[in-house]
C-alpha positions as CSV (number, residue, x, y, z in Angstrom):
1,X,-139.5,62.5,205.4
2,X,-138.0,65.9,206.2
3,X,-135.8,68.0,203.7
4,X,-133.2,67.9,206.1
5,X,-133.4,64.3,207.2
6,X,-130.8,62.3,205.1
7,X,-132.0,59.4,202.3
8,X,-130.5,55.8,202.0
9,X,-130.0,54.3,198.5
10,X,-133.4,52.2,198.9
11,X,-135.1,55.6,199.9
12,X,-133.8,57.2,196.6
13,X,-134.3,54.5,194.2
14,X,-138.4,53.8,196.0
15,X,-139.1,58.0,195.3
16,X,-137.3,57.9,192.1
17,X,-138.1,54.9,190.5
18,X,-134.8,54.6,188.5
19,X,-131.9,52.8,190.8
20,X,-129.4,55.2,191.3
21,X,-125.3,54.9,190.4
22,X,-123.0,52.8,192.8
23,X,-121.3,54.8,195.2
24,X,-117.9,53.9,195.8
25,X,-117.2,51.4,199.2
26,X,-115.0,52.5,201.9
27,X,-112.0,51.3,201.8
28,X,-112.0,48.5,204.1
29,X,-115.4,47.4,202.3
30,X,-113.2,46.3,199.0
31,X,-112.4,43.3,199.7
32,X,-115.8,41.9,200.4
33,X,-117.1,43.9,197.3
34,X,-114.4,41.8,195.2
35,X,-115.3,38.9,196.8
36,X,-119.4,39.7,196.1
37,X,-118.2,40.5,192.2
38,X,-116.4,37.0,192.1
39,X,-119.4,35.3,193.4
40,X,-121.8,36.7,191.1
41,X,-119.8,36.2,188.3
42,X,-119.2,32.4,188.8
43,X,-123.1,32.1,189.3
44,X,-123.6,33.9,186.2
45,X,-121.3,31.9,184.6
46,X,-122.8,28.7,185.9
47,X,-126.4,29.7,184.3
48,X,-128.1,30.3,187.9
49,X,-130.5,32.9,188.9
50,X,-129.2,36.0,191.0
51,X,-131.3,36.7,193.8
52,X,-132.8,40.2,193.3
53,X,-130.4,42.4,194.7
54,X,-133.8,44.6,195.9
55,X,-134.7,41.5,197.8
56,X,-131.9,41.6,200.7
57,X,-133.0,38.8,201.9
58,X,-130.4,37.5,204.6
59,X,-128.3,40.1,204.3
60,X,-128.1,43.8,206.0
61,X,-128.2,47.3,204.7
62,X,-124.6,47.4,203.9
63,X,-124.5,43.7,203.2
64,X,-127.4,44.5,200.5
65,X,-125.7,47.7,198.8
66,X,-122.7,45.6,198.0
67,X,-124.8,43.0,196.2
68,X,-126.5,45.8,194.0
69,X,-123.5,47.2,193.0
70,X,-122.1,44.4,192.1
71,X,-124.9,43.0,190.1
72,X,-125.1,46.2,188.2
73,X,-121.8,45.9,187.3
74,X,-121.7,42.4,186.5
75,X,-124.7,43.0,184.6
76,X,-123.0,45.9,182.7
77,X,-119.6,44.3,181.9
78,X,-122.0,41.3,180.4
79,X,-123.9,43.2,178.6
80,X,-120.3,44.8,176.9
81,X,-119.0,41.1,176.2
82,X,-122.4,40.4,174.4
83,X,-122.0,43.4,172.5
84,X,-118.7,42.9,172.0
85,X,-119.1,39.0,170.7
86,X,-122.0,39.9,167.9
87,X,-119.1,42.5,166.5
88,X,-116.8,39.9,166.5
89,X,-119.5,37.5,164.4
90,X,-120.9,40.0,162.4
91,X,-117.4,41.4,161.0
92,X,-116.4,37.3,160.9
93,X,-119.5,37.2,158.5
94,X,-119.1,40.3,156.5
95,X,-115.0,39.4,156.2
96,X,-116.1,35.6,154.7
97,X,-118.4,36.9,152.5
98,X,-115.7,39.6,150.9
99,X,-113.3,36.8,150.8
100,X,-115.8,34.3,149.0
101,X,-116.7,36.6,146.7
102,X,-113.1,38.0,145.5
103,X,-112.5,34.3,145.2
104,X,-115.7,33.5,143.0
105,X,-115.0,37.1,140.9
106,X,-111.5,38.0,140.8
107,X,-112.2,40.6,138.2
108,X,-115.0,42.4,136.6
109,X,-117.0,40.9,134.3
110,X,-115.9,42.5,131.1
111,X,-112.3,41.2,131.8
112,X,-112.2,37.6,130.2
113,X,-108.5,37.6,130.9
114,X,-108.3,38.1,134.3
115,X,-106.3,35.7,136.2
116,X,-108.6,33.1,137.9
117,X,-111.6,33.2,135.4
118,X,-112.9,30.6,133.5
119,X,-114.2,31.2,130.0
120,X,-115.3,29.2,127.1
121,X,-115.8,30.5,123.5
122,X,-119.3,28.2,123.5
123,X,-120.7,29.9,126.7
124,X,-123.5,32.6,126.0
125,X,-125.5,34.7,128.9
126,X,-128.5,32.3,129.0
127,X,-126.2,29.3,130.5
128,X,-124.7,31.6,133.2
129,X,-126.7,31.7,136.1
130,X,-124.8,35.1,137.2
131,X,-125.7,36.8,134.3
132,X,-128.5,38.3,135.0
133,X,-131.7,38.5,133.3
134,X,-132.5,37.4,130.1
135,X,-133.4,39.9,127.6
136,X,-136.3,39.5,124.5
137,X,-133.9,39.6,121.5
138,X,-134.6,42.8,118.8
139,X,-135.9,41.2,115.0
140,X,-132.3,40.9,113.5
141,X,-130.3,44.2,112.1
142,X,-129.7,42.1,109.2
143,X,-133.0,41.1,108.7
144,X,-134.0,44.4,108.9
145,X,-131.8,45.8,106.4
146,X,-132.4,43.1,103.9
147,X,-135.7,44.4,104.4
148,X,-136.6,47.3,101.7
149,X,-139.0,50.2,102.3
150,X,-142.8,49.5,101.4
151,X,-144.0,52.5,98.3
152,X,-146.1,55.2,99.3
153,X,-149.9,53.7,99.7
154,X,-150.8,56.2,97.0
155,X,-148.6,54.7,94.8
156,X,-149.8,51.1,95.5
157,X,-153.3,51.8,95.1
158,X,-153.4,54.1,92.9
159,X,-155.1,51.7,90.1
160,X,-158.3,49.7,91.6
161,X,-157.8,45.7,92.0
162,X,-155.2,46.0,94.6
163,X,-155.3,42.5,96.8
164,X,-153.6,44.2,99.4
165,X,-155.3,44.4,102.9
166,X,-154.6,48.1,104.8
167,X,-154.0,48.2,108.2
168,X,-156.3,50.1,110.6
169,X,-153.7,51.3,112.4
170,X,-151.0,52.0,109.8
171,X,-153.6,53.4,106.8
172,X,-156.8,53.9,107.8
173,X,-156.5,56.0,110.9
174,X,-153.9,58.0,109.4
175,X,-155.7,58.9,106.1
176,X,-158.8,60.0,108.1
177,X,-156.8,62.0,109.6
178,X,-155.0,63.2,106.6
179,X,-158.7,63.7,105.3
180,X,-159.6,66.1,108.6
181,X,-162.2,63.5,109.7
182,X,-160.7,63.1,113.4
183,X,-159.9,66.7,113.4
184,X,-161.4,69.0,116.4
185,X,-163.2,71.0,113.5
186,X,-165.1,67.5,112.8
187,X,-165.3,64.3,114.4
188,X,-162.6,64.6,116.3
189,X,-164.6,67.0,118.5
190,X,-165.6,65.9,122.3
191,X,-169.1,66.0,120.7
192,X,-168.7,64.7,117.7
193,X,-170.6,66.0,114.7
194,X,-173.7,64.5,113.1
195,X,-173.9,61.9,115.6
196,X,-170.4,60.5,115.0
197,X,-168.0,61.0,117.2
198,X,-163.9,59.7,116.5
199,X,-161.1,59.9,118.7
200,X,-158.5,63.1,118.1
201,X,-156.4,62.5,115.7
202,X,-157.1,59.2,116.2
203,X,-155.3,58.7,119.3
204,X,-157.7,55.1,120.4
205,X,-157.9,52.7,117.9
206,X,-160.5,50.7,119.9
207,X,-162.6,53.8,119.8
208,X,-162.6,54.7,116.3
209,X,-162.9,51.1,115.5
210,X,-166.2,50.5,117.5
211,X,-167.6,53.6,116.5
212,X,-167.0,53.1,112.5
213,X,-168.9,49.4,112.9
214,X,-171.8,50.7,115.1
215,X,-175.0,50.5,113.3
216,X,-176.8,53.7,114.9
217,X,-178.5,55.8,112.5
218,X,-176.9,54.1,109.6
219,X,-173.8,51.1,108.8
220,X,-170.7,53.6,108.4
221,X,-168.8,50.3,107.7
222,X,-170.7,47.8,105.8
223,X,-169.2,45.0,105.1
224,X,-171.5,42.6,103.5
225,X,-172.0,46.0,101.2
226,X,-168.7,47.5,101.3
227,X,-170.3,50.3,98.5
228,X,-173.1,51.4,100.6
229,X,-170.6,52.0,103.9
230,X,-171.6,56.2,104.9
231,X,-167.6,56.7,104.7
232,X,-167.7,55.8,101.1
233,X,-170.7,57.5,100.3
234,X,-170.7,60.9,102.2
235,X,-166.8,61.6,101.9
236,X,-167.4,61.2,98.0
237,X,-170.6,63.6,98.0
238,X,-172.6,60.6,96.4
239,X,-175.2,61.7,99.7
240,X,-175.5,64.7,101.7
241,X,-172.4,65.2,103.9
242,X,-171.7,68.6,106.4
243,X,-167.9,68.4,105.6
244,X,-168.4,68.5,102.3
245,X,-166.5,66.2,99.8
246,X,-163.4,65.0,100.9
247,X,-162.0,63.1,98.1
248,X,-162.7,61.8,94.9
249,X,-164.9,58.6,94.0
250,X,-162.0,56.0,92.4
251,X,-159.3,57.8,94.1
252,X,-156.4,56.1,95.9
253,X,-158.0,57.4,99.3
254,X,-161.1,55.5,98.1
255,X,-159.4,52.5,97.1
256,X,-157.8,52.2,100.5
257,X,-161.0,52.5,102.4
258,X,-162.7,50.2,100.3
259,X,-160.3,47.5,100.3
260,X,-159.9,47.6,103.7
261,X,-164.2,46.9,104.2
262,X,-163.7,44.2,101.6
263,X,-161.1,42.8,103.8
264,X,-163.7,42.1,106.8
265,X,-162.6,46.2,108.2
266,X,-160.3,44.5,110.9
267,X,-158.9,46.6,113.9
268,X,-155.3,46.2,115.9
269,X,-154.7,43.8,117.9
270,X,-152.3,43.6,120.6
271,X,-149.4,41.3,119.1
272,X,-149.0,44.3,115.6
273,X,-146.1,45.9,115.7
274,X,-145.9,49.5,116.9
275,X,-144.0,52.4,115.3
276,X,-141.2,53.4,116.8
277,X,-139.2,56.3,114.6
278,X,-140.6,58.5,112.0
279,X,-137.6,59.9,109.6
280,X,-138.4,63.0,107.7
281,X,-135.7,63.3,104.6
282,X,-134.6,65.9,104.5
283,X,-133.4,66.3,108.4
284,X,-132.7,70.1,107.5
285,X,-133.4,72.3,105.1
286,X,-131.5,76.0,103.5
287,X,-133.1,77.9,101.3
288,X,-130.7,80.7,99.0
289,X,-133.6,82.4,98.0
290,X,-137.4,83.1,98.2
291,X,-139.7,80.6,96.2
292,X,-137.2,77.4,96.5
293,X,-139.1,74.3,96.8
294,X,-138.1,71.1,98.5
295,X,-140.0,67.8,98.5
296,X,-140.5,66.2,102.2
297,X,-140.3,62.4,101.9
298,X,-141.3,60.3,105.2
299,X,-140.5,56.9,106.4
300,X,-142.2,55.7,109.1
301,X,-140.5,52.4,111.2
302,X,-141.9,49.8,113.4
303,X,-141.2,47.7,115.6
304,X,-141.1,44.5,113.6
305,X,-138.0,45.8,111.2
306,X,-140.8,46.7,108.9
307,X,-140.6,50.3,107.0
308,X,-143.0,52.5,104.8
309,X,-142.9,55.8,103.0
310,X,-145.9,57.1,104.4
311,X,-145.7,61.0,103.0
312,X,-149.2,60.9,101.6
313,X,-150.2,59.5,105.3
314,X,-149.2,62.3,107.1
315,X,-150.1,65.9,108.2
316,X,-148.2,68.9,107.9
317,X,-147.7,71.9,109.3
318,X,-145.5,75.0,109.6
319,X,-144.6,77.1,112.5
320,X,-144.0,80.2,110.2
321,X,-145.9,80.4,107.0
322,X,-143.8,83.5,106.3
323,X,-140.4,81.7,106.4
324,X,-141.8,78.5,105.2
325,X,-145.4,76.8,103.4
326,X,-146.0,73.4,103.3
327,X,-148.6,72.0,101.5
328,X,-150.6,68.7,102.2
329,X,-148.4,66.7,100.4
330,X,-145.0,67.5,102.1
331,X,-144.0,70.3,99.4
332,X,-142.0,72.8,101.3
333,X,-142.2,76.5,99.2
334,X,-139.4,79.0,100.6
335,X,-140.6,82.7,101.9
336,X,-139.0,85.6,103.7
337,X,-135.2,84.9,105.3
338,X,-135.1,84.0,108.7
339,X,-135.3,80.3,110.2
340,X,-138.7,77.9,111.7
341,X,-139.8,74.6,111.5
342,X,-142.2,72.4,109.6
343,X,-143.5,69.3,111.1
344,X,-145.2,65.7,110.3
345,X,-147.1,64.1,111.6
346,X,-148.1,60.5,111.3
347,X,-149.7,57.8,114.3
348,X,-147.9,58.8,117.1
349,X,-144.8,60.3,115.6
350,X,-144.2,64.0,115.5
351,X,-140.6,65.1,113.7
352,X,-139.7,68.8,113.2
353,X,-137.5,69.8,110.2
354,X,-135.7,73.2,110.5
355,X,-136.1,75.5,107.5
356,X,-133.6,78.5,107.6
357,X,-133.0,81.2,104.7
358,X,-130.1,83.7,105.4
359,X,-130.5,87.3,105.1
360,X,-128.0,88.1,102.6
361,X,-125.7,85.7,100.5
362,X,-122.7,86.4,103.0
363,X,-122.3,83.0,104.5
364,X,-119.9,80.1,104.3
365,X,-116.9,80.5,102.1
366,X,-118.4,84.2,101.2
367,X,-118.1,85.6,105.0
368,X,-115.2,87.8,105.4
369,X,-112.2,87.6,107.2
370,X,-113.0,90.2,109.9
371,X,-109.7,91.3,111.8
372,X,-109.8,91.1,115.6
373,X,-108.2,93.8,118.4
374,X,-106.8,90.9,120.3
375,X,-105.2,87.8,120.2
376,X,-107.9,85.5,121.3
């Protein structure tokens, strides 16, 4: 077909692809394009298939453009009352649902006094079905008060014969680390030393556990002979040890270990309670004046409403030693003014404790009134 030569609506739509917008009828064509709209319209309504209005079968060129534009708008102002009816149902829904639920909660839940709710003095969250999930209960605050704080370990095994069974997690971990034995200077070291390796600082129970009971190049834990266990005998100097002697043969330190051998040298299981706070007493500490001491005291508490003073347990350490020394047993000796921290350490708990000194005695009620140019 020639540029010039003019193109019917089948033309356009056949080189296109797309069909192309109705073109308005003549004027005297509106009454059979109103009649060709009612028709389709009360076949569409009646559920019967259109003819396709490509097809023009039985009907001329003009005859055949009327039925496309009509279908196309037929098919257009169905496809609005479609769209048109799912609005209508979906805001029906979401309106019902609003409704249902202002009636079944006409207030929020922490109003029992709202108008229109139902509440009974016997009624608890478990028998609510709407009150969400149920929560493991905490051990009891009273329980937990009742509850007093265990001695200091050194205290309670200080004299041999104890009957007491340590904990692995709770004693024996922590004192070899208090001892330096998991430290990365020793065993704590990614390679060990002497062919022992333990876990930093004692960070895997499971670890340390199955490494003190294996039977390499010796039985570290013995216990059908607690006496001859290597971390009696070399931590005691009775045999050669690297590391030197690390505390004294009928010591509390000794008497923990041992008992704990005796015991059957259990490990942790999953269901022991876990520590979940370690308080430091004091929370703060002001020095007046150079060589003040003050006495660290450290509770450790678990999960189960259980709670220890576990100073002798822990590890110290101060971020200034010219501000502030602390010694191994929580002793906190005053130095030069100026302010740092000293810390425990004990399992997983790490609490700081600042430690200031001021630089003259000018402070508090001493400080002077200083005036001021302005008003504010």
């Amino acid at each position: 077909m020639d540029v010039g030569e003019s193109m019917t609506v089948r033309d356009l739509e056949a080189a296109t692809g797309y069909p192309s917008p109705p073109a308005p009828l003549p004027q005297g064509e509106r009454g059979e394009e109103l009649h060709a709209m009612q028709s389709c319209a009360s076949d569409t309504n009646a559920g019967t298939l259109l003819p396709s209005p490509l097809a023009g079968e039985g009907l001329g060129v003009r005859g055949s453009r009327r039925s496309r534009i009509a279908h196309r708008r037929i098919a257009h102002t169905s496809a609005l009352r479609t769209v048109a009816r799912h609005t209508i149902i979906a805001l029906g829904i979401v309106t019902f649902s609003a409704a249902g639920a202002a009636f079944a909660f006409p207030a929020s839940a922490g109003d029992s006094n709202a108008p229109g709710r139902q509440s009974s003095p016997q009624s608890s969250p478990q028998s609510s079905p709407q009150s969400g999930p149920v929560v493991a209960s905490s051990p009891s605050p009273s329980k937990a008060k009742d509850q007093k704080t265990l001695a200091a370990i050194s205290t309670r095994f200080a004299a041999d014969g104890s009957r007491e069974a340590p904990s692995f997690e709770r004693h024996v971990v922590p004192l070899l680390g208090k001892l330096g034995c998991n430290g990365r200077a020793c065993h704590g070291s990614f390679q060990g030393r002497g062919g022992f390796r333990l876990s930093l600082f004692g960070y895997d129970f499971k670890m340390d556990h199955d490494a003190l009971l294996a039977n390499i190049d010796g039985a570290r834990v013995d216990v059908k002979n607690p006496d001859a266990s290597l971390i009696l005998q070399k931590p005691t100097a009775r045999i050669d040890h690297e590391g030197g002697k690390r505390y004294a043969l009928g010591s509390w330190e000794h008497h923990v270990l041992l008992r704990w051998i005796e015991s059957g040298a259990p490990g942790v299981k999953p269901a022991d309670a876990k520590l979940t706070r370690l308080e430091v007493q004091p929370s703060e500490i002001r020095f007046a004046k150079k060589g003040e001491r003050v006495s660290l005291k450290a509770i450790a508490h678990w999960s189960d409403g259980t709670s220890e003073d576990v100073t002798p347990l822990c590890r110290y350490q101060s971020n200034d030693d010219q501000v502030a020394k602390i010694d191994t047993v929580g002793v906190v000796t005053s130095g030069e003014p100026g302010d740092s921290h000293v810390v425990a350490f004990y399992d997983a708990g790490v609490t700081p404790v600042p430690v200031m000194q001021p630089v003259s005695d000018v402070v508090g009620a001493k400080y002077p009134d200083v005036p001021t140019p302005t008003e504010i």
